[in-house]
N, C-alpha and C positions, 0 to 999 in steps of 0.2 A: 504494500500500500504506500503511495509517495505519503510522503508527511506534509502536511500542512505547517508553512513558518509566517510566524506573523513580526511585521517590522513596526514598532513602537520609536520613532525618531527619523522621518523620512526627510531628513536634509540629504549633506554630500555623502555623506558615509553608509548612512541607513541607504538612501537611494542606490549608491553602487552595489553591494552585497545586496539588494532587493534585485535588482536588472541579473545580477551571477545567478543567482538562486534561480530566477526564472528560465534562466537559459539551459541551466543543467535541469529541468525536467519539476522542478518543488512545486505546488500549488503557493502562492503566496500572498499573503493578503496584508491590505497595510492601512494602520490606524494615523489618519490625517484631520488637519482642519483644516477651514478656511479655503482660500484661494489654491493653494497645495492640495489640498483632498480635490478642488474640482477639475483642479488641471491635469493630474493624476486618472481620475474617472473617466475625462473626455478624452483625455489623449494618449494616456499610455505615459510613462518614465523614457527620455531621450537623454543618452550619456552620448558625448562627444570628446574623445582622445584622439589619441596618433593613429588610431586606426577608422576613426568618421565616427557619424554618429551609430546608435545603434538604441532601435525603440523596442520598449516593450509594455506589453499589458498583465494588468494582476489580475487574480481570482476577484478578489474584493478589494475595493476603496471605502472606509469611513470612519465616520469620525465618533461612532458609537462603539466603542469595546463587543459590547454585549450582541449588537449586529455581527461584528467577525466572528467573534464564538470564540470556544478556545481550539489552541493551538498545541501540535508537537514541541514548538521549538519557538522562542521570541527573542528575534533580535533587538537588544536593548541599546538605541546608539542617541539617546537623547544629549544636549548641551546637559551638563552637570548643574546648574542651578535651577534644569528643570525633572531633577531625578525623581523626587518625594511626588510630584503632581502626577508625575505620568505614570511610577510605580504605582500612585494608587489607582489612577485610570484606568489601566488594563487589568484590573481585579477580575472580570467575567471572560477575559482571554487566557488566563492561568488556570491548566487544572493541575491535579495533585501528583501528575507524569510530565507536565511539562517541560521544559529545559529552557532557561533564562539564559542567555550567553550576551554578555556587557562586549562593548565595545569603546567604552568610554574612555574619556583621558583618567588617569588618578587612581585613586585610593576611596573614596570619597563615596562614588555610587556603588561601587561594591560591597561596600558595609553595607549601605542604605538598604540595599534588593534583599543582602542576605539576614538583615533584620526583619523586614516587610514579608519575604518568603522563607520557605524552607530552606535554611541553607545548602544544603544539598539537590538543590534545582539550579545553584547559581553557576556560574561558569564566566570567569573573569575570563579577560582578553585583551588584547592590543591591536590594532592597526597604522603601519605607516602610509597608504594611501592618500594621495594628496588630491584633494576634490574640493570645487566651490559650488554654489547654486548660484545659477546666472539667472534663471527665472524659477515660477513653479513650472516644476516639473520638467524641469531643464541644467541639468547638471553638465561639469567639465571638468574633466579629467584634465591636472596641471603637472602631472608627470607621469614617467611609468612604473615607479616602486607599488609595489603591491603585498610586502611583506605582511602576512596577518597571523598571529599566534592565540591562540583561547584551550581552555581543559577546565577542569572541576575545581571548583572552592578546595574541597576535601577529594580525598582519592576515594576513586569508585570506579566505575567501570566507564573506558573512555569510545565504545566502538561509537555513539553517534555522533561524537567529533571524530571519530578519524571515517565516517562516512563523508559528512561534510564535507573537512576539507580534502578529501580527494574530488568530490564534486568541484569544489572550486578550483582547482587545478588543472578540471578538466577546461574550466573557462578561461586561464591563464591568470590566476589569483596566487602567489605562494604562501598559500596557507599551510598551519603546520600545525597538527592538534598534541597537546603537550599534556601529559599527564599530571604534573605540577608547574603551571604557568606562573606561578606569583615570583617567582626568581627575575625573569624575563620582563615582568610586569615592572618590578619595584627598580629594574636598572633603566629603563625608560622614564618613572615616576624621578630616579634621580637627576637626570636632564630637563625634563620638561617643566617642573614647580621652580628650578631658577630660571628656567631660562624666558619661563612667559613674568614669573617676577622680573626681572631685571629687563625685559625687553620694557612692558610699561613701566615701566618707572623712568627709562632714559628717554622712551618714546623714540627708540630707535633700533634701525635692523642689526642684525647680530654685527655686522659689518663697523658698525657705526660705536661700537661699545667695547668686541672684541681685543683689539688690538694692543689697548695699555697694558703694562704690570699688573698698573692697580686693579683695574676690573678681572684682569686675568685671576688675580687673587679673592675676589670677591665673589665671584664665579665657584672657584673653586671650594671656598666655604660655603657658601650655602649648599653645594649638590651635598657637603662632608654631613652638613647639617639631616639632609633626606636619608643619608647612609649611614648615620646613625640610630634616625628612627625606625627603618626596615631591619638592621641589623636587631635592634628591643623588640620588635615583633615577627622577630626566626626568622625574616628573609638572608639569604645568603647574597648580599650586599659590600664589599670590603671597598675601604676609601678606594684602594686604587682605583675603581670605577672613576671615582672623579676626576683623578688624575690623568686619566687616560683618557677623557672627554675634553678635557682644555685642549689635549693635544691634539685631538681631532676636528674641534671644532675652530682650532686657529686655523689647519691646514685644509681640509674640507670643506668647511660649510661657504654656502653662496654666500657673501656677502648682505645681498639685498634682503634674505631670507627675514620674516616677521613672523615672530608669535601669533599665535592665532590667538589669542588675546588680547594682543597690540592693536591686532586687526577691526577687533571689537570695540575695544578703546575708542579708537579711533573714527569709529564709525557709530557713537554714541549709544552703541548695543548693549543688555546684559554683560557682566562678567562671569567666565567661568573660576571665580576669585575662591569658592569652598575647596577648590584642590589645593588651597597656598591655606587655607585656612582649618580646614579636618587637620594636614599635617601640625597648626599651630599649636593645635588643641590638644592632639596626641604626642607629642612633643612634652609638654607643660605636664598631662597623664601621668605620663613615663618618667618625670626626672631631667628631662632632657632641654637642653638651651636652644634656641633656634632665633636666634635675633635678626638674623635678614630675613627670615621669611616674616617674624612679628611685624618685623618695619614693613613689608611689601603689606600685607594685611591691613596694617592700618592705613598708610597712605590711600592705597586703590577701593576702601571699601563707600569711599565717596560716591564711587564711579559704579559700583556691582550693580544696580539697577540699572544706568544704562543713563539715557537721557530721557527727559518725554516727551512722546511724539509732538 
């Protein structure tokens, strides 16, 4: 029987993994609102990369939980300040087999689902896929990385992630279903909470910040700071990660590259500011000092709401 997957965050990322999914054979049905549920319903999801576009249609579009019904499998790929809303929305698309698989940035929505549900339905995960929405229902693919990794909160049985991502493989996705993801998750978590702090705070791309001593060092404590707290909650995390990310990202990263928080900033949007801020929390929990992320915390949470329209 194909499984029914239901997508809960049809931006750039829900959208792509909803278009893979349908290609590889899924029924897949996806909870929208607004202008995006209707553009969705009429016309199908259009991704355009380096290889043109390419359209498709879902089982269902709406914007009522309880109309989709529940699901084998939900992908969870909401912005992180809107985790608690939409965790609780899809209450009549979760049943007691279903499988939650997050795609989110952080630390943050994972608690959250595996508080809200079973923990044993949860399924953290990562994505580096690089996607924007250029309208509804109109997505663009802004590179060709595809690396995607997800597995079980707790160890159990992983065959219907590694059905998946063979599925997505088949569509030219590098997924990889991992039996303890959170290792993978929290060295990503290490890069990412400074580096969208520090992007808003200078209001500039990596380019723009990278290149002194000083930031170089400032950089480098706060990831020490995230490899602390994953190390007080068993992740296998060791500073050299951070060290080895300054080196990388002096010699690799684009210059022009911007936090996708920056990008928000700047664009008067919500922040996705709880991932700088669950760490502050848990942090202070633990015993543990984190003063650049405190300071990022406080300055940016002027801004977490966004502006008004």
């Amino acid at each position: 029987m194909t499984l029914k997957i239901g997508i809960v965050g049809a931006g750039a990322i829900g959208g792509y993994f909803a278009a893979q999914l349908v290609e590889a054979g899924y029924s897949v049905v996806v909870l929208a609102r607004r202008l995006n549920r209707d553009a969705l319903a009429e016309n199908g999801l259009t991704i355009t990369s380096e290889n043109g576009p390419l359209t498709v249609k879902f089982a269902a579009v709406s914007d009522s939980p309880a109309e989709l019904g529940i699901c084998d499998v939900i992908l969870f790929t909401v912005k992180g300040q809107d985790t608690d809303q939409a965790a609780n929305d899809m209450q009549p698309m979760v049943g007691p087999k279903t499988e939650i698989i997050s795609l989110q940035n952080g630390l943050y929505g994972i608690e959250r689902l595996a508080a809200k549900y079973n923990a044993d339905q949860i399924s953290p995960g990562i994505t580096y896929v690089p996607a924007v929405v250029e309208a509804p229902g109109q997505i663009l693919r802004t590179g060709n990385v595809t690396r995607t990794v997800f597995g079980p909160l707790h160890p159990r049985d992983t065959a219907l992630h590694e059905e998946l991502a063979a599925a997505l493989k088949k569509q030219g996705t590098e997924a990889v279903a991992l039996k303890e993801p959170m290792t993978e998750i929290w060295t990503k978590y290490v890069v990412l909470a400074p580096f969208h702090a520090i992007g808003c705070l200078t209001r500039l791309p990596v380019g723009g910040w990278i290149g002194t001593p000083e930031m170089q060092d400032l950089f480098l404590r706060a990831m020490k700071e995230v490899c602390a707290l994953g190390r007080a909650k068993g992740a296998d995390v060791p500073d050299s990660i951070a060290e080895k990310q300054v080196h990388f990202v002096l010699k690799n990263a684009n210059p022009g590259t911007k936090a996708s928080m920056l990008e928000d900033l700047e664009r008067g949007k919500p922040l996705e500011l709880e991932n700088i801020g669950w760490l502050c929390r848990e942090s202070k929990k633990l015993g543990l000092a984190s003063p650049i992320h405190d300071m990022a915390y406080a300055l940016l949470l002027a801004h977490k709401d966004g502006r008004a329209a």
